[in-house]
N, CA, C and O atoms as a Maestro MAE file, in Angstrom:
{
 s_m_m2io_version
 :::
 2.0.0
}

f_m_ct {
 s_m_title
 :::
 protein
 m_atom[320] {
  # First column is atom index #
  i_m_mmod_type
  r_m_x_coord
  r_m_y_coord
  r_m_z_coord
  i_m_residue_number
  s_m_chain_name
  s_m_pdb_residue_name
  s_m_pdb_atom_name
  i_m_atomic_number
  :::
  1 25 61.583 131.587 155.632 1 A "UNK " " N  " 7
  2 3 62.373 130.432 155.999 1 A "UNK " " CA " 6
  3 2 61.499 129.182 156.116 1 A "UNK " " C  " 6
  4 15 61.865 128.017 155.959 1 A "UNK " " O  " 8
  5 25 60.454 129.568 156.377 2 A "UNK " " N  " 7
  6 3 59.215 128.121 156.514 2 A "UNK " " CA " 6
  7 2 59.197 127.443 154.989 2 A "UNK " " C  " 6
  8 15 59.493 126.292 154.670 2 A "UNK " " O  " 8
  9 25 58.790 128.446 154.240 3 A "UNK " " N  " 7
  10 3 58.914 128.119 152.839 3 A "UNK " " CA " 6
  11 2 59.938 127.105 152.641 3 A "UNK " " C  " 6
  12 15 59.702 125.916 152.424 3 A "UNK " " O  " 8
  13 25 61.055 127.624 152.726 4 A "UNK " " N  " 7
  14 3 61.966 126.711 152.171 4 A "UNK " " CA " 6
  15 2 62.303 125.574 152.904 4 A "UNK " " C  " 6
  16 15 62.673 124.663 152.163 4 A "UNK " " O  " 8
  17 25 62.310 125.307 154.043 5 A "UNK " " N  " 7
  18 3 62.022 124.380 154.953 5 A "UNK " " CA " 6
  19 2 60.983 123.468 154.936 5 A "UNK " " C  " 6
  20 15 61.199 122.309 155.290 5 A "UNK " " O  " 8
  21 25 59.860 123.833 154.567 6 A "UNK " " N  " 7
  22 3 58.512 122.706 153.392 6 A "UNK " " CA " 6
  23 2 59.150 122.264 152.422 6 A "UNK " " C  " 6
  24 15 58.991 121.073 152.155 6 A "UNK " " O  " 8
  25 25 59.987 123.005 151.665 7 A "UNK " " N  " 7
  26 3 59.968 122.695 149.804 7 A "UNK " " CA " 6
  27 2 61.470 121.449 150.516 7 A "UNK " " C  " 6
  28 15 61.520 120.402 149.870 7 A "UNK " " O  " 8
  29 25 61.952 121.496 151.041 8 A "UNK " " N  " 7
  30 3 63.382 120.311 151.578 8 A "UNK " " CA " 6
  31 2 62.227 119.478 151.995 8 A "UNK " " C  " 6
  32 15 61.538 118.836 151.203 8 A "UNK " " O  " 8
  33 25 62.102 119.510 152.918 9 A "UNK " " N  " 7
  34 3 60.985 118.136 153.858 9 A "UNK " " CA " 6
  35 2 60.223 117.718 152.451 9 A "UNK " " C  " 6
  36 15 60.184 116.488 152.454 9 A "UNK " " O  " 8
  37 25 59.634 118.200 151.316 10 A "UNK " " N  " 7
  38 3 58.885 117.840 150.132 10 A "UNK " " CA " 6
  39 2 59.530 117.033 149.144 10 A "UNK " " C  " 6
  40 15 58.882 116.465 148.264 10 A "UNK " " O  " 8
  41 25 60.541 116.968 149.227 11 A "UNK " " N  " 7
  42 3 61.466 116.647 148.342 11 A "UNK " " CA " 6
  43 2 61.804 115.622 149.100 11 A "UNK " " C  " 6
  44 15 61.717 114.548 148.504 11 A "UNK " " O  " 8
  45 25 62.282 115.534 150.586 12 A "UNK " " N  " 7
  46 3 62.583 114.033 150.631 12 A "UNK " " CA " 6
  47 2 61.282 113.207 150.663 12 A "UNK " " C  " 6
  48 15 61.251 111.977 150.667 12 A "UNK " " O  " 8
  49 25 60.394 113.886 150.682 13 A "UNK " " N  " 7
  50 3 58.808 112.604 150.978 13 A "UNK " " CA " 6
  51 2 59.110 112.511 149.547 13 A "UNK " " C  " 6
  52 15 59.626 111.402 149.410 13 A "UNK " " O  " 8
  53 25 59.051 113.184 148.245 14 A "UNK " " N  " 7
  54 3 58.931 112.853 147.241 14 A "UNK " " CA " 6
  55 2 59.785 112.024 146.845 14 A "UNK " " C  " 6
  56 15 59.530 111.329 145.862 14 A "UNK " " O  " 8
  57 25 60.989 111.910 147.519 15 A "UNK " " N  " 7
  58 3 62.411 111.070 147.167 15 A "UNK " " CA " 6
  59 2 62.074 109.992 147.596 15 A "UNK " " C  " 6
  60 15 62.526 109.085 146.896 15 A "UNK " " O  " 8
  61 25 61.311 109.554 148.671 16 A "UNK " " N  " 7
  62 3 60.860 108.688 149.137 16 A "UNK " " CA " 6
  63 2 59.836 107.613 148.344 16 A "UNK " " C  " 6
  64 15 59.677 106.404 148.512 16 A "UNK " " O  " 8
  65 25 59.187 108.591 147.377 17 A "UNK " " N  " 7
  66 3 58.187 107.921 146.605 17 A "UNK " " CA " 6
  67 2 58.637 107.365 145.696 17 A "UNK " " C  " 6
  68 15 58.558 106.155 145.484 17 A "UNK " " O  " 8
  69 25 59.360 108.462 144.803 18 A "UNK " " N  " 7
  70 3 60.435 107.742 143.956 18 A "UNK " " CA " 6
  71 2 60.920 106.737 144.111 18 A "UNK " " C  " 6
  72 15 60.844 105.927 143.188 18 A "UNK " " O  " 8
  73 25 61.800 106.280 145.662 19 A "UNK " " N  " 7
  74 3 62.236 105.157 145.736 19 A "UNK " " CA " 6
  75 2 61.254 103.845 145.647 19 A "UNK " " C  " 6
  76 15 61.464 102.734 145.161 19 A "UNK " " O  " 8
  77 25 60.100 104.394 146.302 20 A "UNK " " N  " 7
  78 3 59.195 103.064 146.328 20 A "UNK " " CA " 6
  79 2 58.516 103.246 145.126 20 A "UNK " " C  " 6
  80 15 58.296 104.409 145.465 20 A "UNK " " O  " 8
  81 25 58.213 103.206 144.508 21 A "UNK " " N  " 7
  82 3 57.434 103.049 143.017 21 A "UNK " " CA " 6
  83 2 58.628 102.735 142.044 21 A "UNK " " C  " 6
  84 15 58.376 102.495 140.863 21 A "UNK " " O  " 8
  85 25 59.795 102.730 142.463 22 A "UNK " " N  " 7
  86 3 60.726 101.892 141.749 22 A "UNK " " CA " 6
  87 2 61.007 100.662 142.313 22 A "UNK " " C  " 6
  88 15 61.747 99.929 141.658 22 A "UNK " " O  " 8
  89 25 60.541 100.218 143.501 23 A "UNK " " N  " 7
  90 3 60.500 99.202 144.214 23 A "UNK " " CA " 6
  91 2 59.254 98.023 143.863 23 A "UNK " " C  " 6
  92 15 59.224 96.794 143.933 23 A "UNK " " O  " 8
  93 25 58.500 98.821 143.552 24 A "UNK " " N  " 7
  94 3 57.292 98.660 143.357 24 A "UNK " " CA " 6
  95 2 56.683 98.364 141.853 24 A "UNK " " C  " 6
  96 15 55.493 98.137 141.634 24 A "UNK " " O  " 8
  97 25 57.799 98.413 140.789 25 A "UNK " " N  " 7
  98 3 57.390 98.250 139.310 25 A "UNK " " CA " 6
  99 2 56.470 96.987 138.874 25 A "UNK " " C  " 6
  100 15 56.455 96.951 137.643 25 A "UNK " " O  " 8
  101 25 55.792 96.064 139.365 26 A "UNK " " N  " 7
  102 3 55.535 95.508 138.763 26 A "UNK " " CA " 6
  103 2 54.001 95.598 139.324 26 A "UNK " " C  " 6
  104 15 53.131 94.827 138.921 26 A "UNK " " O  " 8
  105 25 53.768 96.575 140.254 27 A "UNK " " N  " 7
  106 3 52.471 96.303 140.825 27 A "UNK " " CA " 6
  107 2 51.234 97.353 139.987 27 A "UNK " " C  " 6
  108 15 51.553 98.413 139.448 27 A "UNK " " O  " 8
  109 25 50.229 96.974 140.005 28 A "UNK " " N  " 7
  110 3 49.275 97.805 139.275 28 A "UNK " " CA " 6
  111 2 49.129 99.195 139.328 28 A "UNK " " C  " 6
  112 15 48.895 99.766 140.394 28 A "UNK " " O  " 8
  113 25 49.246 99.775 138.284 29 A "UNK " " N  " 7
  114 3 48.854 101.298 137.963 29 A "UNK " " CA " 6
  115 2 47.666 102.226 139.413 29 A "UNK " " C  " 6
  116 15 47.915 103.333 139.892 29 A "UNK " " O  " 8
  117 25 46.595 101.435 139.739 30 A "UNK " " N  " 7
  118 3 45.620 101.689 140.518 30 A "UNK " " CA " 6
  119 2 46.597 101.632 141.811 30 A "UNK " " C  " 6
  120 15 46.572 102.653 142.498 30 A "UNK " " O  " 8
  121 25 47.247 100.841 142.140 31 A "UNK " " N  " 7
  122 3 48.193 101.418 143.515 31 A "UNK " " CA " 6
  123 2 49.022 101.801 143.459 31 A "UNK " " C  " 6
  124 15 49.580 101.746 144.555 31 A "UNK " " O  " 8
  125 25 49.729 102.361 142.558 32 A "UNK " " N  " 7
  126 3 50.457 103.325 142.353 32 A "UNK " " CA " 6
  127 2 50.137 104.868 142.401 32 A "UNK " " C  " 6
  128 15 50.907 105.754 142.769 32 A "UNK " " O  " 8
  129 25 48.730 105.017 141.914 33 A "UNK " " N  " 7
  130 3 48.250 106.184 141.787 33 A "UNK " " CA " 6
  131 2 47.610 106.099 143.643 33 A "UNK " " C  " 6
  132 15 47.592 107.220 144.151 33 A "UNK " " O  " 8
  133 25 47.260 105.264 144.334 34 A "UNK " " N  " 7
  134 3 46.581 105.527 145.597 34 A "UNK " " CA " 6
  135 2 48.371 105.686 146.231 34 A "UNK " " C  " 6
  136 15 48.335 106.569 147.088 34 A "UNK " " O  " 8
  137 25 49.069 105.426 146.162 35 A "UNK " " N  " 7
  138 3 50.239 105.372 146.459 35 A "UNK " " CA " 6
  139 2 50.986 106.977 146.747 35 A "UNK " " C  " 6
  140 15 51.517 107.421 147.766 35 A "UNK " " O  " 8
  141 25 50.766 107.611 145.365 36 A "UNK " " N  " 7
  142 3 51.131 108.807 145.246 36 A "UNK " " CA " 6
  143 2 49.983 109.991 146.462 36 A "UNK " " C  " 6
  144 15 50.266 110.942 147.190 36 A "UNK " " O  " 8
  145 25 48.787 109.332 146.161 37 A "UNK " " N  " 7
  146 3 48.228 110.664 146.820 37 A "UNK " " CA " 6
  147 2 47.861 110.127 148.622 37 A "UNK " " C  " 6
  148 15 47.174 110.830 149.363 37 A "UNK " " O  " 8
  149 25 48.541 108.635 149.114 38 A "UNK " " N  " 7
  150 3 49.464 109.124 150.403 38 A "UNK " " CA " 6
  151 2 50.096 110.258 150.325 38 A "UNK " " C  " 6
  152 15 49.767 111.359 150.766 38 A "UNK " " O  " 8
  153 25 51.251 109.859 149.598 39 A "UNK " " N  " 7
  154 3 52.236 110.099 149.559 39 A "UNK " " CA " 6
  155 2 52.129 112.305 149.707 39 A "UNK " " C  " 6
  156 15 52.771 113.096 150.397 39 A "UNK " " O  " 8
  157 25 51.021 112.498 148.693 40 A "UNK " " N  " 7
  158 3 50.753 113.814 148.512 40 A "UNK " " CA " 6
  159 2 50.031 114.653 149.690 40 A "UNK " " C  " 6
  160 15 50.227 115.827 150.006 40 A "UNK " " O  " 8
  161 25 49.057 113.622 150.298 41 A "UNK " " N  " 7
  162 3 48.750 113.845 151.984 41 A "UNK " " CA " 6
  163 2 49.714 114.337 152.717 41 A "UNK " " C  " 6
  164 15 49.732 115.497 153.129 41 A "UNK " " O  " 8
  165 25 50.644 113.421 152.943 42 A "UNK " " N  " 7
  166 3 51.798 113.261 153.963 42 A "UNK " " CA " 6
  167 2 52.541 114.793 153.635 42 A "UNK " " C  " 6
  168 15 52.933 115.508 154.557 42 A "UNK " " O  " 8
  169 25 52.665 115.165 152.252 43 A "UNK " " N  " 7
  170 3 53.383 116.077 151.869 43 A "UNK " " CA " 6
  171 2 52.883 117.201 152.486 43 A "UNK " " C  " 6
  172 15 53.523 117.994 153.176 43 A "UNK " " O  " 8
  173 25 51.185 117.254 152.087 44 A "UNK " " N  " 7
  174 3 50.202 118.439 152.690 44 A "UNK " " CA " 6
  175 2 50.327 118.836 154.116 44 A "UNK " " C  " 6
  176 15 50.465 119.957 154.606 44 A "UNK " " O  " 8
  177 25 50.222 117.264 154.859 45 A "UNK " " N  " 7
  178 3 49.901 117.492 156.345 45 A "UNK " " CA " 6
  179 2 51.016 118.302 157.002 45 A "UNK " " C  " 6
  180 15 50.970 119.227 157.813 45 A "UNK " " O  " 8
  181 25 52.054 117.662 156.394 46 A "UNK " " N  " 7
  182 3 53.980 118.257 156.691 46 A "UNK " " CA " 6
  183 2 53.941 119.775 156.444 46 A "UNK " " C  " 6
  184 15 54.402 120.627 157.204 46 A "UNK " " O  " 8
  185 25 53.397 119.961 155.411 47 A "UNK " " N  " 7
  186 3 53.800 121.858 155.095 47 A "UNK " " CA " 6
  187 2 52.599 122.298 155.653 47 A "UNK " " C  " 6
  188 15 52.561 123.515 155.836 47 A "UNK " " O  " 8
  189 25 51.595 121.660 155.981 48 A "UNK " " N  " 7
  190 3 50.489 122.667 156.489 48 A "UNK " " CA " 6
  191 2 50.533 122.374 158.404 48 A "UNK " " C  " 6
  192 15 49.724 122.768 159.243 48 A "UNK " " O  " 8
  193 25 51.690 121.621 158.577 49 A "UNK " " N  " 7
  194 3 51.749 121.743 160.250 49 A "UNK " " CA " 6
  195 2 52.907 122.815 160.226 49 A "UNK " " C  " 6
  196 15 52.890 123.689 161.093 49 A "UNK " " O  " 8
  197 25 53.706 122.799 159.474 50 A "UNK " " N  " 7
  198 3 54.909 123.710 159.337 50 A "UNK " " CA " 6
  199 2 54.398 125.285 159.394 50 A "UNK " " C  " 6
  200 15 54.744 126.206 160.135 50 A "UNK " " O  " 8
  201 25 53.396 125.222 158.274 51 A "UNK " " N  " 7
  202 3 53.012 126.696 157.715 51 A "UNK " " CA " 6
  203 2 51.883 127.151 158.069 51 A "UNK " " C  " 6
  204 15 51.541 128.014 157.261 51 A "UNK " " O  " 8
  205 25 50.942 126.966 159.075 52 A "UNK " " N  " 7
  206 3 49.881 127.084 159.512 52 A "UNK " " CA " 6
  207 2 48.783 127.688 158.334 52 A "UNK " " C  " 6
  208 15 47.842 128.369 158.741 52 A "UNK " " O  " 8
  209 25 48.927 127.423 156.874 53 A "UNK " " N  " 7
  210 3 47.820 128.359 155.929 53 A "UNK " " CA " 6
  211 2 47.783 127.284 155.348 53 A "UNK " " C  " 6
  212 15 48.857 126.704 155.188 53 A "UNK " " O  " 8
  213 25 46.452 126.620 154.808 54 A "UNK " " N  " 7
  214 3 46.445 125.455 154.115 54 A "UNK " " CA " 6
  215 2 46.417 126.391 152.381 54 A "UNK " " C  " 6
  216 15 47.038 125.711 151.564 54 A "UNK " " O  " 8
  217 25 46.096 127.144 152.022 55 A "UNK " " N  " 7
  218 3 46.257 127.552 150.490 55 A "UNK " " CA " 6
  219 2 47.615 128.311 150.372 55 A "UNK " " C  " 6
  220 15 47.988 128.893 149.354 55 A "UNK " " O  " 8
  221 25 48.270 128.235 151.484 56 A "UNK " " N  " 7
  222 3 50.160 128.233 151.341 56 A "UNK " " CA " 6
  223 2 50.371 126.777 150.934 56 A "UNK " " C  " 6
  224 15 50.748 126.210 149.908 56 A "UNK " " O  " 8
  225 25 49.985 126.410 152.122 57 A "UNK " " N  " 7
  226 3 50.819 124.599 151.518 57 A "UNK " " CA " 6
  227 2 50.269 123.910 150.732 57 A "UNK " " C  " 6
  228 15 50.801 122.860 150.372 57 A "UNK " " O  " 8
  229 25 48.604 124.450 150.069 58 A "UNK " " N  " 7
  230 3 48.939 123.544 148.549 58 A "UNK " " CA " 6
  231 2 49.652 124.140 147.478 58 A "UNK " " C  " 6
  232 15 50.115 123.449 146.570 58 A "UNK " " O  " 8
  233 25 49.785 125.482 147.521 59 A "UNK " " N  " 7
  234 3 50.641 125.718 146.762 59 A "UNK " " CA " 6
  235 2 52.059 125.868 146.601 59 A "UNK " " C  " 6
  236 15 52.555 126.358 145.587 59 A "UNK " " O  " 8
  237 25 52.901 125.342 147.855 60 A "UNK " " N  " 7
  238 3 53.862 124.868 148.062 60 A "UNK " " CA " 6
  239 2 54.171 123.334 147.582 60 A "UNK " " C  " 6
  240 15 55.071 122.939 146.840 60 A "UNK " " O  " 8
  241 25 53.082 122.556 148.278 61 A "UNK " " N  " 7
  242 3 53.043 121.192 147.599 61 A "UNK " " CA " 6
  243 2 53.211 121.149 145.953 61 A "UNK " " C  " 6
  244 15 54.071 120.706 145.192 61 A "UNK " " O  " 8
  245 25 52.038 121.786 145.805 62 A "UNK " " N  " 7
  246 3 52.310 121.462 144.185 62 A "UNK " " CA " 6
  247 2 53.312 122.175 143.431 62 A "UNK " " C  " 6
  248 15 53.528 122.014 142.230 62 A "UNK " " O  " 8
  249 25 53.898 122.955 144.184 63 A "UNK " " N  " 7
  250 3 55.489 123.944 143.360 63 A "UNK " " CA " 6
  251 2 56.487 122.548 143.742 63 A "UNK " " C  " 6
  252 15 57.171 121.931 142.926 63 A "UNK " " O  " 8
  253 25 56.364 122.278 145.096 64 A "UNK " " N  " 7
  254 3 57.287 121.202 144.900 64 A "UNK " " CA " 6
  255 2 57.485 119.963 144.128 64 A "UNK " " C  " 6
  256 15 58.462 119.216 144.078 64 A "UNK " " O  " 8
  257 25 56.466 119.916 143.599 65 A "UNK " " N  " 7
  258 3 56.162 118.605 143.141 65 A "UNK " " CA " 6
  259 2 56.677 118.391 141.511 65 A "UNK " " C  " 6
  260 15 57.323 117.548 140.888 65 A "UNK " " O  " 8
  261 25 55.862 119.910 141.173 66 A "UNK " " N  " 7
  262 3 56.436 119.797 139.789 66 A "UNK " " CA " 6
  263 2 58.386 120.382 139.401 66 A "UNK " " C  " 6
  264 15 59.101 120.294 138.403 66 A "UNK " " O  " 8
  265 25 58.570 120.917 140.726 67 A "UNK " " N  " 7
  266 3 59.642 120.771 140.847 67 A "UNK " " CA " 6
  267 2 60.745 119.704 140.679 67 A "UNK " " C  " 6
  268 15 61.723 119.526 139.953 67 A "UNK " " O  " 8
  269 25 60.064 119.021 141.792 68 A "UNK " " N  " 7
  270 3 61.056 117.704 141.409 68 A "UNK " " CA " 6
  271 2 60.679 117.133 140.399 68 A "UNK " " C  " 6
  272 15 61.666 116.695 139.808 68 A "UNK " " O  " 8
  273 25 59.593 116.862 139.791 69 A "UNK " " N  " 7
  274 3 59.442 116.173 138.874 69 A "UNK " " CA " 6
  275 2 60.213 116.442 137.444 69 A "UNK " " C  " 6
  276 15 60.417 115.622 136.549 69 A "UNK " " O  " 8
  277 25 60.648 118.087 137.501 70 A "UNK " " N  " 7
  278 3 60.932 118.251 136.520 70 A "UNK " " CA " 6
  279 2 62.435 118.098 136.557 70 A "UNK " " C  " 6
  280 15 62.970 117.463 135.648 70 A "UNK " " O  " 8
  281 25 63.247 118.682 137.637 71 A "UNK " " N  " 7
  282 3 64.647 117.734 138.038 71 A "UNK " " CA " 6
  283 2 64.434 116.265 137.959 71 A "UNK " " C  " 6
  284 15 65.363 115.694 137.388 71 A "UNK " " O  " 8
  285 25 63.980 115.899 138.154 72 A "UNK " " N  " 7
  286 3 63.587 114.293 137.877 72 A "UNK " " CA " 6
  287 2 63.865 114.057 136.713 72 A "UNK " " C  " 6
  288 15 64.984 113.627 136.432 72 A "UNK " " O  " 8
  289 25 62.963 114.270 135.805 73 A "UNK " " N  " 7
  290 3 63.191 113.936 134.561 73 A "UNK " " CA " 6
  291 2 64.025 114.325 133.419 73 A "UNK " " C  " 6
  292 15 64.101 113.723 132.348 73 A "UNK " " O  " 8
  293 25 64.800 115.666 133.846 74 A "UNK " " N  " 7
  294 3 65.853 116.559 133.219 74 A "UNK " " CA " 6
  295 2 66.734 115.389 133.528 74 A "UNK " " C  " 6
  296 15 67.023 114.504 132.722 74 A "UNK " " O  " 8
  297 25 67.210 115.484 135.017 75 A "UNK " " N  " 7
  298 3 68.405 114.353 135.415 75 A "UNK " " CA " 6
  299 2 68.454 112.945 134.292 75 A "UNK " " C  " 6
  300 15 69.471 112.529 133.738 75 A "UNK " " O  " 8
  301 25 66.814 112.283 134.131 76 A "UNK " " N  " 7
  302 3 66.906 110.891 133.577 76 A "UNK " " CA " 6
  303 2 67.379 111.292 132.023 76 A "UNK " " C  " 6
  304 15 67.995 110.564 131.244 76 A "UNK " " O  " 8
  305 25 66.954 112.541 131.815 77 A "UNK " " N  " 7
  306 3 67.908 112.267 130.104 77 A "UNK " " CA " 6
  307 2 68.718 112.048 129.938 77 A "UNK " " C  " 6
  308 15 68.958 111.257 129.025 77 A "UNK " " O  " 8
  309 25 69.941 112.721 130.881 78 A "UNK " " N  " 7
  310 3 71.246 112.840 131.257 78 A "UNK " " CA " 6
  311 2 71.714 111.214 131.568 78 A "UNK " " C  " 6
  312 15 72.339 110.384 130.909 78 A "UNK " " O  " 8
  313 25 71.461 111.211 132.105 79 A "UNK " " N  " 7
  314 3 71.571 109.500 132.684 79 A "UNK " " CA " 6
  315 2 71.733 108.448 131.179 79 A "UNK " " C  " 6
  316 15 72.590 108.101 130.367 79 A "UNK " " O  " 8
  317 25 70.365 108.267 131.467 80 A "UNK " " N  " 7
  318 3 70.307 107.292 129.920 80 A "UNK " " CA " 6
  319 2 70.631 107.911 128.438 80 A "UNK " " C  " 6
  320 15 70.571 107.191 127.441 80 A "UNK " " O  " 8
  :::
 }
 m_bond[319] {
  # First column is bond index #
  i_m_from
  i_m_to
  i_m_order
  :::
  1 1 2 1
  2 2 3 1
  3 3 4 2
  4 3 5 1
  5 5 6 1
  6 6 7 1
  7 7 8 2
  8 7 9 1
  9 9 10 1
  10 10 11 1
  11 11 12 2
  12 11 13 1
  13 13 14 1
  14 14 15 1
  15 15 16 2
  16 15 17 1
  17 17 18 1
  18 18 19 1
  19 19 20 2
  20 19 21 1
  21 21 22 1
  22 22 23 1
  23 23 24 2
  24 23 25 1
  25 25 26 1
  26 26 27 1
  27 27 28 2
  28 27 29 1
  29 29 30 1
  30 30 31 1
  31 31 32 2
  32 31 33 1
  33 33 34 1
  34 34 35 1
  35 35 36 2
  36 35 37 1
  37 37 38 1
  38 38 39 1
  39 39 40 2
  40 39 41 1
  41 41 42 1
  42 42 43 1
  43 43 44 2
  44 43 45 1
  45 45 46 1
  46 46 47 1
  47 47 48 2
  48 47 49 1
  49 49 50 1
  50 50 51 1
  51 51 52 2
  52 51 53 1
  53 53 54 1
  54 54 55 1
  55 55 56 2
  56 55 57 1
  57 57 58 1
  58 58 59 1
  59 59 60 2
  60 59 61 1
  61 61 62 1
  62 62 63 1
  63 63 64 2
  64 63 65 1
  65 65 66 1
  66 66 67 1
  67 67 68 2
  68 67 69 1
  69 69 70 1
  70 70 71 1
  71 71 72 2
  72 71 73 1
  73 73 74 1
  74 74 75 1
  75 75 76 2
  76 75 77 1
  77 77 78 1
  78 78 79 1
  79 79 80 2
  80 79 81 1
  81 81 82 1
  82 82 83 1
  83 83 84 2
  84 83 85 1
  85 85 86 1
  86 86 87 1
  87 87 88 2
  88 87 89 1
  89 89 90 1
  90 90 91 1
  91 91 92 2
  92 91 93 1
  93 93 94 1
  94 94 95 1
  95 95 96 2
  96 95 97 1
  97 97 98 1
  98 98 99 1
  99 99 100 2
  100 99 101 1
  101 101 102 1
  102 102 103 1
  103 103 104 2
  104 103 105 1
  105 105 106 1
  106 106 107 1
  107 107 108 2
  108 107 109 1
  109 109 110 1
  110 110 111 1
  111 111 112 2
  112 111 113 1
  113 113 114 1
  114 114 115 1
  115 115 116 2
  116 115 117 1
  117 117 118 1
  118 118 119 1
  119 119 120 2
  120 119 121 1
  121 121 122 1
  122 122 123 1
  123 123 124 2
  124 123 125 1
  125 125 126 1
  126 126 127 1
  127 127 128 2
  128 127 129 1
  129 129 130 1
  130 130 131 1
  131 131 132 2
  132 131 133 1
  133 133 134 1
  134 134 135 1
  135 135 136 2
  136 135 137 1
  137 137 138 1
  138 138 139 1
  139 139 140 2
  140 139 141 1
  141 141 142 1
  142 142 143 1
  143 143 144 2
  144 143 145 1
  145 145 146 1
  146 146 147 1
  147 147 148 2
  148 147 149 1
  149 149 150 1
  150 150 151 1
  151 151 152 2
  152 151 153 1
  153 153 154 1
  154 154 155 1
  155 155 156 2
  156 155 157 1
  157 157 158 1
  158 158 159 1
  159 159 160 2
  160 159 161 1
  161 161 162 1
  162 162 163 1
  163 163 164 2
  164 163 165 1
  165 165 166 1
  166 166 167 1
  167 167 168 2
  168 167 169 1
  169 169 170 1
  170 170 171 1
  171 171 172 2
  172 171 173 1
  173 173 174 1
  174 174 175 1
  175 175 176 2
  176 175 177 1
  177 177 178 1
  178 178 179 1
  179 179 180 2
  180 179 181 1
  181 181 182 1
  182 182 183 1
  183 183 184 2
  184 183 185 1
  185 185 186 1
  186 186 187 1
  187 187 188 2
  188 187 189 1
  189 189 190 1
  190 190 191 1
  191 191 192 2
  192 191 193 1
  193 193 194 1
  194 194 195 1
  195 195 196 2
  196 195 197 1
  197 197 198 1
  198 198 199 1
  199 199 200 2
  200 199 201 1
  201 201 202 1
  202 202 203 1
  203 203 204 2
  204 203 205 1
  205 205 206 1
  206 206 207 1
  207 207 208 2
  208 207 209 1
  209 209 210 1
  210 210 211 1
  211 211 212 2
  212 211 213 1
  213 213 214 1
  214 214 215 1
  215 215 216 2
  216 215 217 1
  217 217 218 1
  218 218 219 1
  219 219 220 2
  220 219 221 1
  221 221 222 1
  222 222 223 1
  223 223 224 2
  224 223 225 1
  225 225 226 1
  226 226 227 1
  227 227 228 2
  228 227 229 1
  229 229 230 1
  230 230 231 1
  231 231 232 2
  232 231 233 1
  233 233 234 1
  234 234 235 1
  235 235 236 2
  236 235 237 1
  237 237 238 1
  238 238 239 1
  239 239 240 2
  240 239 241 1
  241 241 242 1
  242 242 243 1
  243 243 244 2
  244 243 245 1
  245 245 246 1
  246 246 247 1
  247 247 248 2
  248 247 249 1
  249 249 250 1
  250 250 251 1
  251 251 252 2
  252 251 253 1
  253 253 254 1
  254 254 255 1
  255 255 256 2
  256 255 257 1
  257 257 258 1
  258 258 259 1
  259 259 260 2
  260 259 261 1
  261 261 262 1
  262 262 263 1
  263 263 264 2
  264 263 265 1
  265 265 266 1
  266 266 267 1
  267 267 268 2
  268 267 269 1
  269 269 270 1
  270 270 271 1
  271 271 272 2
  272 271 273 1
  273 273 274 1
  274 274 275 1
  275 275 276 2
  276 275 277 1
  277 277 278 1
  278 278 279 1
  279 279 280 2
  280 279 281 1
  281 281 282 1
  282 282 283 1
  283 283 284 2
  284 283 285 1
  285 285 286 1
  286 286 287 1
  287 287 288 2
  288 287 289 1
  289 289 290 1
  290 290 291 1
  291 291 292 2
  292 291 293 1
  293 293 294 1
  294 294 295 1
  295 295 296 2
  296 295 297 1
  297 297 298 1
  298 298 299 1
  299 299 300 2
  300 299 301 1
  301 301 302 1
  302 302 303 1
  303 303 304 2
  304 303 305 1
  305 305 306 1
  306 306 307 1
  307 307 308 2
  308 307 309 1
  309 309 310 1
  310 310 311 1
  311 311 312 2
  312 311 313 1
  313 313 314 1
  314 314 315 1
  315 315 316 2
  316 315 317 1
  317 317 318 1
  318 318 319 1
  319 319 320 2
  :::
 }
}
């Protein structure tokens, strides 16, 4: 149940990013990328206070990530 309770809380930080880096389009590539790996911190610190194993929650982090990313970008075909 922790599991899946990281991978929700991951998804809205990531929803979160999403929103701001669309907020954010016109600003340089270099803070965008320092942007994301807040953003990927915040994700870490969240599942590794949740899940007490830090090589659980990077590999939670990064399941989530490419998770959404890949709903992400499935969704934008659909869209446009």
């Amino acid at each position: 149940m922790k599991v899946y309770l990281v991978v929700i809380l991951q998804f809205i930080i990531w929803s979160g990013y999403t929103l701001i880096e669309w907020l954010s389009k016109h600003d340089q590539l270099i803070y965008k990328v320092i942007m994301f790996f807040v953003f990927f911190y915040l994700a870490f610190m969240l599942g590794n206070h949740v899940t007490k194993s830090r090589k659980k929650t990077l590999f939670i982090t990064a399941l989530s990530l490419v998770m959404y990313t890949s709903i992400h970008y499935t969704l934008a075909l659909f869209v446009h």
